[in-house]
N, C-alpha and C positions, 0 to 999 in steps of 0.2 A: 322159789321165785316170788319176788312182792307181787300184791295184788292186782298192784299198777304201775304200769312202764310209761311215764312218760317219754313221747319221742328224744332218742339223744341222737343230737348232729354225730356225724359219723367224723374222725379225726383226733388227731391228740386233742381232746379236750381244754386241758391244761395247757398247756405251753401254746395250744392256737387263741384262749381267750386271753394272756397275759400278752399275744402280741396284738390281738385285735383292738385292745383296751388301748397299748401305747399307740397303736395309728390313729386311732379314734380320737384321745388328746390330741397328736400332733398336728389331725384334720384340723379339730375345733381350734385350736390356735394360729395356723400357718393359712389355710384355706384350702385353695383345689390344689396347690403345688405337691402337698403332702397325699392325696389321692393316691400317688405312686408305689406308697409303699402296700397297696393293697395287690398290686399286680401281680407281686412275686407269690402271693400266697395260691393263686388260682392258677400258675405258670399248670400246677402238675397235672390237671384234668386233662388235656391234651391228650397226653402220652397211656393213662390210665383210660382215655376214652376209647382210642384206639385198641387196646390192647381189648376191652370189654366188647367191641364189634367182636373181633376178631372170634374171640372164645363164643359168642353168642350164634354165629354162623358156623362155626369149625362144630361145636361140642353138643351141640343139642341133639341126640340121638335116641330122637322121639320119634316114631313112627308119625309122618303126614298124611292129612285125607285129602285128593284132591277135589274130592266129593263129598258133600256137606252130607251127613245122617240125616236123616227125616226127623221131625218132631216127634212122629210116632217110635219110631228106633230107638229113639234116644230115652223115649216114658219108658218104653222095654226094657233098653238099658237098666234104668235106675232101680225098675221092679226085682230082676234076673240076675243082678248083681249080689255076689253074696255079702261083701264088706268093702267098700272104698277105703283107701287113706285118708281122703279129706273130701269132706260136704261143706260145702260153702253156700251159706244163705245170702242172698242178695244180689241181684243181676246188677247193679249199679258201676260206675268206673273201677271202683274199688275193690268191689265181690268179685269182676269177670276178672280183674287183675290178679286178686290174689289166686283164681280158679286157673289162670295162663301161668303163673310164676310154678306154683305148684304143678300140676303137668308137665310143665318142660324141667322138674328136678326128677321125674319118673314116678310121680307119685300117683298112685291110682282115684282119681280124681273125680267128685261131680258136682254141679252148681243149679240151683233152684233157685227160682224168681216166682213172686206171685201174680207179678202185674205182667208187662214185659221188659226184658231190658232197656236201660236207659227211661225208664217213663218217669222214673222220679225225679231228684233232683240234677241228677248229673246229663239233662237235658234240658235244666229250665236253668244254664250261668250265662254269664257275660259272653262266651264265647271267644274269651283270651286264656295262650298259656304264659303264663308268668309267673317271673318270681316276689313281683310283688315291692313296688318304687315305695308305696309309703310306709310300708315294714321296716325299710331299709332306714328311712329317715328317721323312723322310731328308735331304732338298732344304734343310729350314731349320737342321739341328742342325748337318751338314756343311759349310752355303753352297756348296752343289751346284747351280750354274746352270742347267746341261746338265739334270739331274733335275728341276729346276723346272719349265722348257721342257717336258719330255717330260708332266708331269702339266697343264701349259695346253694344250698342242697335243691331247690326250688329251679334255678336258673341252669342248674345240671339236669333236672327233668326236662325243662323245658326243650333243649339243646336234642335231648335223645329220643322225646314225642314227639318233633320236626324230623328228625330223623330216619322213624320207625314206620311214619306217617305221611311221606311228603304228599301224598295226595290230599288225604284231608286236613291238609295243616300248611300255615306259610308264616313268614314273616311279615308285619303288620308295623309300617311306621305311626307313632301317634305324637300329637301337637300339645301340647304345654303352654297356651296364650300368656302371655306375662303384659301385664297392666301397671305395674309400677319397678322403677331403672334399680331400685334396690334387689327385686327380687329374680332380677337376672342372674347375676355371680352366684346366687343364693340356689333356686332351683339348676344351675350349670353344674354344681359341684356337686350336689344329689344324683344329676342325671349322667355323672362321670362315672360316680362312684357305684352306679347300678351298673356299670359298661367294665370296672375293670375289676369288682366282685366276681362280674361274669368268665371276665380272663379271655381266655382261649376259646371257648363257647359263646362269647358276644357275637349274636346274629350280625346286626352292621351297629358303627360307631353313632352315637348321639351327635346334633351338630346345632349351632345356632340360628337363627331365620332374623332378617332384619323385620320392623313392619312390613314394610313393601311386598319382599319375595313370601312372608307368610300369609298376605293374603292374597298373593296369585296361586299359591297353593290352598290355600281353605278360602274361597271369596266370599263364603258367608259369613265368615265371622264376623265379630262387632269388629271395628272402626276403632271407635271414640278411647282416647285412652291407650290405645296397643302401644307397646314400646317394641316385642320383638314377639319371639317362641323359642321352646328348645324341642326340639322332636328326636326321641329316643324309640328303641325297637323292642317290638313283645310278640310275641304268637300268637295265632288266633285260628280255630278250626272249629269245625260242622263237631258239637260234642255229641250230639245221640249218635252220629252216627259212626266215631271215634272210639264210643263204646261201644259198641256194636260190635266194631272191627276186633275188637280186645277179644270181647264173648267167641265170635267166631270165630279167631284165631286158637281161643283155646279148644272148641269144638275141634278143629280139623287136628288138633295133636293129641288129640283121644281123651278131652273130658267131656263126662257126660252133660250136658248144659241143655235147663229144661225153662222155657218160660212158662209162667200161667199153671205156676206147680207151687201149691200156697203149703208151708208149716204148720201143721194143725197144734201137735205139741212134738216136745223133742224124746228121745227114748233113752231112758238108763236102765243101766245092770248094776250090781254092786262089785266092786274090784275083791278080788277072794285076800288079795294081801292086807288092804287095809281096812276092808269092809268100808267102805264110802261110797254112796253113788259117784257114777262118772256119768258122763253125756256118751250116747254110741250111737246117735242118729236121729234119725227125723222121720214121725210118720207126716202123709205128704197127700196132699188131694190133686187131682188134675180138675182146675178149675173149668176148663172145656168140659170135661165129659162126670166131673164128680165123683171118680173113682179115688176110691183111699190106696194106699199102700205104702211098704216101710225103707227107709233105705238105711242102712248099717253102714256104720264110718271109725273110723277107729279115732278121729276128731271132726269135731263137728266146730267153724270160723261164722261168724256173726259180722256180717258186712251189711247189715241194712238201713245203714245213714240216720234218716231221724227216727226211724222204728228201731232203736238199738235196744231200747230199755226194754220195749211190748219181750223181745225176746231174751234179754235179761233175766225179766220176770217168769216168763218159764221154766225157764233154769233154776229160777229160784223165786220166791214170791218179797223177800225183805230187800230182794237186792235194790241198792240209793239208784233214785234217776240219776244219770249224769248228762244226758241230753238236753240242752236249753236249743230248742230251736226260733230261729230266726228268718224270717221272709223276707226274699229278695226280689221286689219286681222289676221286670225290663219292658219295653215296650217296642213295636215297629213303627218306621215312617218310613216311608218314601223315597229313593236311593236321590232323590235329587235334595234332601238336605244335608247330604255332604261327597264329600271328593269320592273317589271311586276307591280311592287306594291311601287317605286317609283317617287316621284316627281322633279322637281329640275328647283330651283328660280335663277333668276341672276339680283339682286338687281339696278346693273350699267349697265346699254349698252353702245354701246361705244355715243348715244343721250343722257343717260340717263332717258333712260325707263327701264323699268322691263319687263323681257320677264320671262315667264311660260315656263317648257319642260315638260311634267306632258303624262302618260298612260292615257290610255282611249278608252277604247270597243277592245281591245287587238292591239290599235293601237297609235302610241304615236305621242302626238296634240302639237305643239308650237306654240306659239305668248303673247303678239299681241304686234300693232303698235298701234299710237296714231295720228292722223294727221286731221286735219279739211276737209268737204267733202262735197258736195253738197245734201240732201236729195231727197232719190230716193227709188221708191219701188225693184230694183231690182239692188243692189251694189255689184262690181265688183271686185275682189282683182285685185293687179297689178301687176308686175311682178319687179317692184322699191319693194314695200313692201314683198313678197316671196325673193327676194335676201337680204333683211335686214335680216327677220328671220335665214336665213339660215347660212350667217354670225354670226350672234350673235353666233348660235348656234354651229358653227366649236370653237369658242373661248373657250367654256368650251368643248366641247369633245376631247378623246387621236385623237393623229394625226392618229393613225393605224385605226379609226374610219374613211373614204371616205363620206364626206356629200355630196353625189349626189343631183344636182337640180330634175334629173330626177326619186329621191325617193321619191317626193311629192305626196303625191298621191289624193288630193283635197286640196283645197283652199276656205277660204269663207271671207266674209268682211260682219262684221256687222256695224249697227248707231249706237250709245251711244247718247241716247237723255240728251245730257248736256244742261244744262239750267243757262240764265241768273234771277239773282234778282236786279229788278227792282228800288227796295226800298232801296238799296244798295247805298252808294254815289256815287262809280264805278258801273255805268247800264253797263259796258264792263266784270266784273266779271264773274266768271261762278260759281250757287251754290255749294257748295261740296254734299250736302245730294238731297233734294227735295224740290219741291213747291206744296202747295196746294191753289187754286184759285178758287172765285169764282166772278162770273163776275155781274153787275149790272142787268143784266137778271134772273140771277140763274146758269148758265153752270158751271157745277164741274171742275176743271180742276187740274190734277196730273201728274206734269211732273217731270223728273230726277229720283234720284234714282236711284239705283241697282237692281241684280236679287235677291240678299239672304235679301232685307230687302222688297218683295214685299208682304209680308202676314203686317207688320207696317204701311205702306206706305197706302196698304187698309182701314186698322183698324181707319188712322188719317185722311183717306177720308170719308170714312161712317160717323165718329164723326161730320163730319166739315158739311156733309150734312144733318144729321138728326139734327140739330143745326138750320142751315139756313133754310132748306125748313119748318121744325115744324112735323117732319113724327113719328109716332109710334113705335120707337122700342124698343128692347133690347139690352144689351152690347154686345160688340164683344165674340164670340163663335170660336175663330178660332184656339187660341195659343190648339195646341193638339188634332186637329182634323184632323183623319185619311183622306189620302188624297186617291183616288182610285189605290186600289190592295194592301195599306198598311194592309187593315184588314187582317189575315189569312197568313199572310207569313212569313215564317223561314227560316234561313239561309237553309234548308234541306231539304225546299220544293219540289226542285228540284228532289231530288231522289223519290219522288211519283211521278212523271211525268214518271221517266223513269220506272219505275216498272210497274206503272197504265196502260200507254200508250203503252211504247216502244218506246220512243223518244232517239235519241241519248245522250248522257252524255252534248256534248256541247250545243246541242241546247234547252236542259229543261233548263239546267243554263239560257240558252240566255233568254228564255220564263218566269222563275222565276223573273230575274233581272228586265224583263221589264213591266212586266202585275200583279205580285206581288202574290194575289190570285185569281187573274181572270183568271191569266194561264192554269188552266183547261178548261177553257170556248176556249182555241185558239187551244189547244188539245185535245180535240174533233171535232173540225171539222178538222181534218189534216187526210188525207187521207191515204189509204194505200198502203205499195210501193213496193207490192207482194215480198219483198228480206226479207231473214233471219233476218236482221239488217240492218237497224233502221226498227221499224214493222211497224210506221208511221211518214209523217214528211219527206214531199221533198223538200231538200233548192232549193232555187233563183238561187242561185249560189256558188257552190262546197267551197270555201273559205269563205264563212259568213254562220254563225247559221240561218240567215230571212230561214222562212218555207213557202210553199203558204198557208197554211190556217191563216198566219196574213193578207193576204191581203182581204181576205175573212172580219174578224177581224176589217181589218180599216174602212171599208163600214160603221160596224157599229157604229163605231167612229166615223163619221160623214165625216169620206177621200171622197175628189168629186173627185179629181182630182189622175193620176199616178205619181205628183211631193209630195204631200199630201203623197203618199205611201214610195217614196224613201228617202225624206227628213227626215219626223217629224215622221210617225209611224214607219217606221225602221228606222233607221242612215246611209242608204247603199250610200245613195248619200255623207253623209259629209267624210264616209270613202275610199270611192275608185270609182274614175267615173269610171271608165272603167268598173266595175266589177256591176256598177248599169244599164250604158247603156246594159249591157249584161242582165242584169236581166229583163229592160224593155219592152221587149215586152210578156216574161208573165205575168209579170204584168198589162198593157192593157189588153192579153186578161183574165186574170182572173174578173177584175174589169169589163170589157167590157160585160161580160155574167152575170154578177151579175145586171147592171145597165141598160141593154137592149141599148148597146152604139151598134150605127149603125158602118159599115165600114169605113164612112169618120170620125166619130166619134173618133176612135178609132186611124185613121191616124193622123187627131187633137192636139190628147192624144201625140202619139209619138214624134211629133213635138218637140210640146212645153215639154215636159221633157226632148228632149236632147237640146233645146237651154239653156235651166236651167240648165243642169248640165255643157255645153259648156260654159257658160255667169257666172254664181253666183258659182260655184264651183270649179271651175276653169281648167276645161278642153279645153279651149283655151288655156291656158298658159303653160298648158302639151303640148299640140297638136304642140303649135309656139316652144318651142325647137326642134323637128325638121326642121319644112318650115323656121326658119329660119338660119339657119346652113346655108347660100346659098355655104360655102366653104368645101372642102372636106379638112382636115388637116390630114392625111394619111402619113404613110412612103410608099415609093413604096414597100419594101416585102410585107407590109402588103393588099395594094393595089393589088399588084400580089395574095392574099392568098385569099383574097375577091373574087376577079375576079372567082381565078378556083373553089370556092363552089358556087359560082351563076349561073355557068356554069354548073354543076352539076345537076341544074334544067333546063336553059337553053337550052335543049337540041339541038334544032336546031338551037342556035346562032341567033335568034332572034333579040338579045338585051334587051327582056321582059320577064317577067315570069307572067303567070297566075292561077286559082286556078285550070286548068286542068294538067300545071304542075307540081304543086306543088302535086298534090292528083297521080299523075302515079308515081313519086317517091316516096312516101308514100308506095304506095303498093308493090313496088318492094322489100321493107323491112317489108311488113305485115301490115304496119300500118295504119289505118282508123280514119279519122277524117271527118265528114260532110258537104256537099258543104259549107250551112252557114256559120258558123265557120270557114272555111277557107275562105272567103270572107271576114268576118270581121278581120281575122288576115291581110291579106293582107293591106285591105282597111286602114290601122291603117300608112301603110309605102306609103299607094298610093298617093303622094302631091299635084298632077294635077287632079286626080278622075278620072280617064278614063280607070279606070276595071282593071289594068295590073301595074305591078313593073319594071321600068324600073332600069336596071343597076347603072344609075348616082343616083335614088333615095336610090338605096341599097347601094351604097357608103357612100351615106349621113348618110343615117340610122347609117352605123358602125363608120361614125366618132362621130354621135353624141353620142351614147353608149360608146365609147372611152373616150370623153369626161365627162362625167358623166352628160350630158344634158338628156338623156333619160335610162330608167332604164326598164327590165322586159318587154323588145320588142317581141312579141308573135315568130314574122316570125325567129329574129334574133337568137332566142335562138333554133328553129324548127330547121332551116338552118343548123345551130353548130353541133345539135345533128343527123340528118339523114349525114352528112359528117362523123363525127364521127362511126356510125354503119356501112355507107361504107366500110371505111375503115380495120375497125374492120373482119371486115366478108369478106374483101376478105385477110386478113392474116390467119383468120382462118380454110379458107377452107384448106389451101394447109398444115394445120399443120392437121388438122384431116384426111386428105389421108394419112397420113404417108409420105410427101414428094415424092408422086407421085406411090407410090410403091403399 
């Protein structure tokens, strides 16, 4: 076998690129008319999709767990076991895939993660599954076979992760704004030709929007200039926890699957036939408890995204990087900057990147960027890349729309493990698809690739292993294989949650969408919240659907950690820090009594989830548009206006306010809020830390809120509204005396 497999589309190679080429001409010549002859090529997935359910439900005759193994089981497992078939390093979309593919061929199976699953890359993308519109464009202006290929094989993923998936996965229409009448026919014929690639698996039909009707569907857009839109359809789903679904899918079909189980080095023997080391396992730490131990595999697959090379290198210390990694940051705002159901693409940046503006978890996510990065396990968005996005993003919305910096409300930066091919005459290239490698020892090695082609990417890794090593199995089992919580779930499942239970309307939804039909299993243990409504089901926190009995929930998902809880088994951290560090310490202590986590333990805990969410989320870069505002940019009335409401709390002319004045004025107007609580609203505007608001920092604070650097400032909006009641209520009094009378 050569050393390197570049991905090959699956099909008559030949005779499908010598027809692809003549459509391709007759496109570029005739226009969208000629589009047609791509349909017949995609007629057969239909029938071959069909037939691939079919065998994926009928033939898998793998023993199911209805009961997930403990984490600890499962360490036991990996120790007790005397040789697996296949050790797959990396909990990522790709490693649980290829850990699920393998298992359901009957291969004795186990997978290791050091972090936890999904925390790497394949929790920080766009949150679309696609095949990828401007690949496709690439494919027909170049007559780029290979790329064609890659966006059909892509759009049969996509088809079969909606599929396998419907709970965490839907269809997503997104918008196309068109600004000048040329480039209507132009982007039409692109957005057909993504629709009859697709064939028989096109979600719904693309269609055109005049001005008018497209901005009664997206109102925010810009105005000036619009001629019309094309809106065409892509996927889009919850990915940590898609992978998740994967990983514990394969758990419950009997692979062993360990999070927080780091590769120390990997272990060889020398083969008696040809005397060469080979790879035959991994010794393995549990990064919880620090115990070593060995696991024996008769091969050992390398799935760990942009840590490909670290373990390349083990295997061998000359081996070439092929990893060029690349940072892609996305950001959140506010679901009210765009439609609910909504998406909307912008093909040109002013770099020429594509930025995404697309809903999601009721909060609307744009990005990304594209830029080369150093590999790290813990990447940082910047605040160069959150002002690009935001940019981009003023350029398609109406002016009457205020794109605040300070309405971001998370940040995240993923790796794109892009990889170079070696075999290539430019070793500087980067692959478009993936690589599959194996090395003169044995080590699997799959790198690149996407999220929506990581069930193929599997499928052509198990091939290429059960090839080379000589292992026993059977064909892939995967295309239609319910992924976990897919069995049992209706778009309406929801309403037996609320009738069964008494779960609020929002939060069954929330529970359906995410757990599928294990949602009963998360409501029932939700406790009861002695009030009329909801009967059971206490959020996290008032503004998100998370309940505590998901955190209960995650334990058993194998969550070790409270970043484990915020991140990947809820979203609470990619959607709103503030509102996660809020949530954080009952979360510690839920998990903390669950896990018999001591006091320093649990201090630990807090720590390290708000340096995560301050570091990887981006709440440092919320936090620095204040500290660094060092100027007050104020008119003096408004400076005077500032002044006499801070004084208002001030009482003694101090020059500081604390949460004891703050809570006497409070009640002077009935109103009760909690020491804590007011601590941390303070704490939010305190720059220096020293327990108290000084004046010049509440200056700060209103400029930057003026500014639109900071958005949804607790104190600011508090301040506003007890001024406001003052005021209110001492004109009231003297109208309800009757004017003294």
């Amino acid at each position: 076998m050569p050393p390197f497999v570049p991905s090959e589309p699956r099909g008559d190679s030949s005779a499908g690129r010598m027809a692809f080429r003549r459509a391709a001409k007759v496109t570029a010549l005739a226009g969208g008319g000629a589009l047609a002859a791509f349909y017949g090529l995609s007629q057969l997935r239909k029938k071959q999709t069909r037939v691939a359910y079919a065998e994926a439900l009928e033939q898998v005759n793998v023993p199911f767990c209805d009961e997930l193994p403990s984490r600890q089981a499962q360490l036991a497992a990996l120790r007790n076991t005397e040789e697996f078939d296949v050790l797959v390093i990396g909990g990522g979309a790709t490693g649980s895939g290829c850990a699920l593919d393998a298992v359901t061929r009957n291969l004795k199976t186990a997978l290791v993660e050091r972090s936890d699953f999904s925390s790497g890359t394949s929790s920080r993308s766009t949150k679309l599954i696609h095949g990828g519109v401007r690949y496709l464009q690439k494919a027909i202006m170049k007559l780029d076979y290979e790329q064609y290929m890659m966006v059909k094989e892509a759009l049969h993923e996509r088809a079969n992760l909606l599929e396998i998936a419907p709970h965490l996965s839907a269809p997503l229409p997104i918008m196309l704004p068109v600004y000048s009448w040329w480039q209507l026919p132009y982007y039409w014929a692109g957005i057909k030709m993504y629709d009859l690639v697709a064939g028989a698996q096109c979600l719904k039909s693309s269609y055109v929007l005049s001005k008018n009707k497209a901005l009664e569907l997206f109102p925010m857009l810009k105005r000036d200039k619009l001629v019309g839109a094309i809106v065409y359809y892509d996927g889009q789903h919850n990915d940590a926890r898609m992978n998740l679904a994967i990983a514990l899918t394969a758990a419950r079909y009997g692979a062993v699957a360990a999070n927080y189980t780091e590769v120390v080095h990997l272990l060889k023997r020398t083969d008696p036939e040809t005397g060469k080391e080979r790879v035959c396992g991994a010794r393995c730490r549990d990064v919880i408890s620090g115990q070593e131990f060995e696991v024996r595999a008769k091969c050992v697959i390398n799935a760990t995204g942009p840590f490909t090379d670290s373990l390349r290198k083990m295997d061998n210390e000359k081996s070439p990087k092929i990893c060029q990694p690349s940072a892609g940051v996305h950001i959140v705002m506010p679901g009210y900057y765009s439609p609910d159901n909504m998406g909307l693409l912008d093909p040109a940046t002013s770099d020429g990147r594509v930025i995404f503006f697309l809903p999601w978890e009721k909060m609307t996510i744009a990005g990304t960027t594209d830029s080369p990065t150093e590999i790290t396990a813990q990447p940082i968005p910047t605040e160069e890349d959150i002002n690009f996005i935001l940019t981009e993003v003023r350029n398609y919305l109406s002016p009457d729309v205020e794109v605040r910096r300070g309405d971001v409300l998370a940040a995240w930066s993923g790796i794109r493990p892009l990889v170079t091919d070696p075999s290539s005459k430019d070793t500087q290239s980067i692959c478009r698809n993936h690589i599959v490698n194996i090395s003169e020892s044995g080590l699997v090695t799959i790198a690149g690739g996407k999220w929506t082609t990581y069930r193929a990417m599997a499928q052509e890794t198990l091939d290429a292993t059960i090839k080379a090593h000589h292992l026993q199995a059977g064909p892939c089992r995967t295309v239609g294989l319910m992924l976990e919580g897919g069995k049992g779930w209706t778009p309406t499942l929801y309403i037996r949650l609320v009738q069964d239970y008494g779960l609020e309307v929002e939060v069954a939804q929330h529970l359906a969408a995410t757990y599928g039909g294990r949602a009963f299993e998360v409501a029932k243990m939700a406790q009861v919240t002695g009030q009329r409504w909801p009967i059971v089901g206490k959020r996290l926190v008032s503004e998100f659907p998370y309940i505590e009995s998901e955190v209960h929930y995650a334990v058993k998902e194998y969550a070790c950690t409270a970043i484990d809880v915020l991140a990947r088994r809820t979203r609470l951290g990619f959607l709103n820090v503030q509102a996660a560090d809020e949530a954080l310490p009952r979360i510690v202590h839920i998990m903390g009594k669950q896990l018999g986590w001591s006091e320093q333990k649990k201090q630990e805990e807090l720590n390290a989830a708000r340096t995560f969410l301050y570091q990887e989320m981006g709440y440092k870069t919320r936090s620095e548009q204040l500290t660094n505002t060092t100027e007050i940019s104020l008119p003096l009335s408004e400076v005077d206006r500032y002044k006499k409401r801070f004084h208002k709390f001030d009482k003694g002319n101090k020059g500081f306010i604390t949460t004891v004045d703050v809570q006497q004025v409070l009640e002077s107007i009935s109103v009760q809020i909690d020491e804590n609580t007011l601590h941390e609203i303070l704490n939010e505007v305190d720059l220096n830390k020293n327990g108290q608001v000084e004046l010049n920092e509440f200056l700060q604070l209103m400029s930057a809120v003026r500014k639109g650097r900071v958005s949804d400032s607790r104190l600011a909006i508090l301040m506003k509204t007890v001024e406001e009641t003052l005021e209110e209520r001492g004109l009231v009094s003297v109208d309800r005396s009757g004017g003294g009378v």
